[in-house]
C-alpha positions as CSV (number, residue, x, y, z in Angstrom):
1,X,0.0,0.0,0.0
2,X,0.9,3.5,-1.1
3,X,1.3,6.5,1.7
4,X,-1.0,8.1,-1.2
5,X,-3.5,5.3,-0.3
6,X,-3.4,5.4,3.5
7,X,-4.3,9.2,3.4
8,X,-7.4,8.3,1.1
9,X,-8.3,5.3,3.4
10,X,-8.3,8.1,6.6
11,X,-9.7,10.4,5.0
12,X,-13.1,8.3,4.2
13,X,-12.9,6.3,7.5
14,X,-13.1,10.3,9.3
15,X,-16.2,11.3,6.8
16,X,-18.0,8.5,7.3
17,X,-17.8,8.8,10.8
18,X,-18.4,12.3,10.8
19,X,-21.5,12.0,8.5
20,X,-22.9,9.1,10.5
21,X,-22.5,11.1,13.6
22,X,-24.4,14.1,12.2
23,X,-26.6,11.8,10.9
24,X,-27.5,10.5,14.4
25,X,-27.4,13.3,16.6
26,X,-30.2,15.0,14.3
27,X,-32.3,12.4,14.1
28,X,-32.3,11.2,17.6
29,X,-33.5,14.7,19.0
30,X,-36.0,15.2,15.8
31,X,-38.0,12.2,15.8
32,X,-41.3,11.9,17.1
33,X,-43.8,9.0,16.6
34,X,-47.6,9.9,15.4
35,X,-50.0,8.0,17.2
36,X,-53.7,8.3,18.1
37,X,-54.8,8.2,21.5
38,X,-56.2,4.7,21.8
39,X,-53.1,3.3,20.2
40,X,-50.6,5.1,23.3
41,X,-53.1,4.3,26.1
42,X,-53.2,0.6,25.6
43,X,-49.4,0.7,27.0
44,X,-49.1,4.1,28.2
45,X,-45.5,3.0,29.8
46,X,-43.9,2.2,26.6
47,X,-44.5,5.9,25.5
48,X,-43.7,7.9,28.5
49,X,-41.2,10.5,27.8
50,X,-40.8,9.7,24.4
51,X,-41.9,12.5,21.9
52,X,-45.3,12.4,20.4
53,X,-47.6,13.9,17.7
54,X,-51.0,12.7,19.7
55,X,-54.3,12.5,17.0
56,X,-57.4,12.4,18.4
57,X,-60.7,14.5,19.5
58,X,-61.1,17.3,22.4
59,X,-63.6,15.6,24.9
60,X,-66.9,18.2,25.0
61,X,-67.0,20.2,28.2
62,X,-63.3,19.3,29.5
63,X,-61.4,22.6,28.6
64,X,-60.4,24.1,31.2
65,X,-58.2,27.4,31.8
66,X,-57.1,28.8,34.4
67,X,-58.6,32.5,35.4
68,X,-56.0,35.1,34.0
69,X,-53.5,33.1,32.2
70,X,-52.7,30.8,29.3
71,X,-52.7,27.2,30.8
72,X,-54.5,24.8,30.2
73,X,-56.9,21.2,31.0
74,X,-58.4,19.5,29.0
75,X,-59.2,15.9,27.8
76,X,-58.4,13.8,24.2
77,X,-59.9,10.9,23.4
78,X,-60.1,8.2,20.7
79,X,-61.9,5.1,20.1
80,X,-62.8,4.8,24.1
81,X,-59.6,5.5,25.3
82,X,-59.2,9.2,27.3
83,X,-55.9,10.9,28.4
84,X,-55.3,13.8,30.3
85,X,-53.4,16.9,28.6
86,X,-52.4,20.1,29.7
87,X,-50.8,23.3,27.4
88,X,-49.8,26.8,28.1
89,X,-50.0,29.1,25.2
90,X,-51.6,30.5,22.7
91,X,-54.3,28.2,21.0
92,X,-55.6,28.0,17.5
93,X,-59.2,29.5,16.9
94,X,-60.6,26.2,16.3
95,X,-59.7,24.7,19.8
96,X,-63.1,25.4,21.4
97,X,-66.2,23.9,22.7
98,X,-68.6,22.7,20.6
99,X,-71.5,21.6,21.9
100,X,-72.3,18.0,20.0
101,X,-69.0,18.2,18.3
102,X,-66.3,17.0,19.3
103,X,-62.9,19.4,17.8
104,X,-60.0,16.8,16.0
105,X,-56.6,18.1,17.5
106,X,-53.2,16.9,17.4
107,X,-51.0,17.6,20.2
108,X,-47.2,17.6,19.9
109,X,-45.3,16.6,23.1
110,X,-44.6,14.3,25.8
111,X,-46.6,11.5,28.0
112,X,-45.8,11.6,31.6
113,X,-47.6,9.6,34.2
114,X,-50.1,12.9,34.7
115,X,-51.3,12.6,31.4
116,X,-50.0,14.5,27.6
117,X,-47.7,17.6,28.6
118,X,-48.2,19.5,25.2
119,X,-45.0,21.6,24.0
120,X,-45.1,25.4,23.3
121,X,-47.0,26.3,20.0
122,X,-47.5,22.2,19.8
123,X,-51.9,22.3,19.3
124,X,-53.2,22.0,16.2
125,X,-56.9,21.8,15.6
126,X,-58.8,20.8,12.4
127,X,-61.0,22.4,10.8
128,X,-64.6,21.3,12.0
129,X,-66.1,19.6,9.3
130,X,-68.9,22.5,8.2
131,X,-65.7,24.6,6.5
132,X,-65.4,21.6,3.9
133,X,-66.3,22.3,0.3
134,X,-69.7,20.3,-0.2
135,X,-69.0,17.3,-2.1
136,X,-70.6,17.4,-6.0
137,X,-73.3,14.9,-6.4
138,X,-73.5,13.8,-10.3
């Protein structure tokens, strides 16, 4: 082997480990798992502390804030299965109370044995179904 080959031969063996390394610091702090409620509260443990994109449906009647601030209460559910989640911030217009209708969120944040701790600016509400475009009947 040439000394011109060794330096090639380093010189991939440090890239590669530099790229791998990149590779796995970004995507160990950036993933996050989607799941709907029913699916994470059939083994709540196995989720704990990971970080989650939670699907599922504001229970009517269970938002709660508290008097003069931005926090807080309320309840998601999914197929039967209920959890607990709490927020402060700013929410989206759609995150209300509608009497009969339940609003489709998705919350991005973390499980903890008190229920979903949802991360700043991490609520998302759908659209209630009436702002749909009426389907075209032929």
């Amino acid at each position: 082997m040439t000394h011109r080959n060794i330096k090639i031969g380093i010189t991939v063996v440090v890239l590669g480990l530099a790229f791998s390394g990149l590779l796995w610091s970004t995507l160990r702090e950036g993933t996050e798992y989607y799941k709907h409620v029913d699916e994470v509260m059939t083994s709540p443990s196995e989720w704990e502390g990971k970080r989650l994109q939670l699907h599922g449906f504001v229970v009517a009647n269970s938002i709660l804030v508290k008097q003069d601030t931005l926090e807080y209460r309320f309840k998601v559910q999914n197929n039967g299965s209920t959890v607990n989640a709490t927020y402060k911030g700013v929410v989206p217009d759609t995150f209300k109370d509608r009497p009969g209708e339940e609003a489709e969120v998705v919350l991005k944040g973390q499980l903890t044995s008190e229920g979903f701790h949802v991360e700043p600016n991490g609520v998302m509400a759908k659209c209630p179904s009436k702002y749909e475009a009426a389907k075209k009947v032929s």
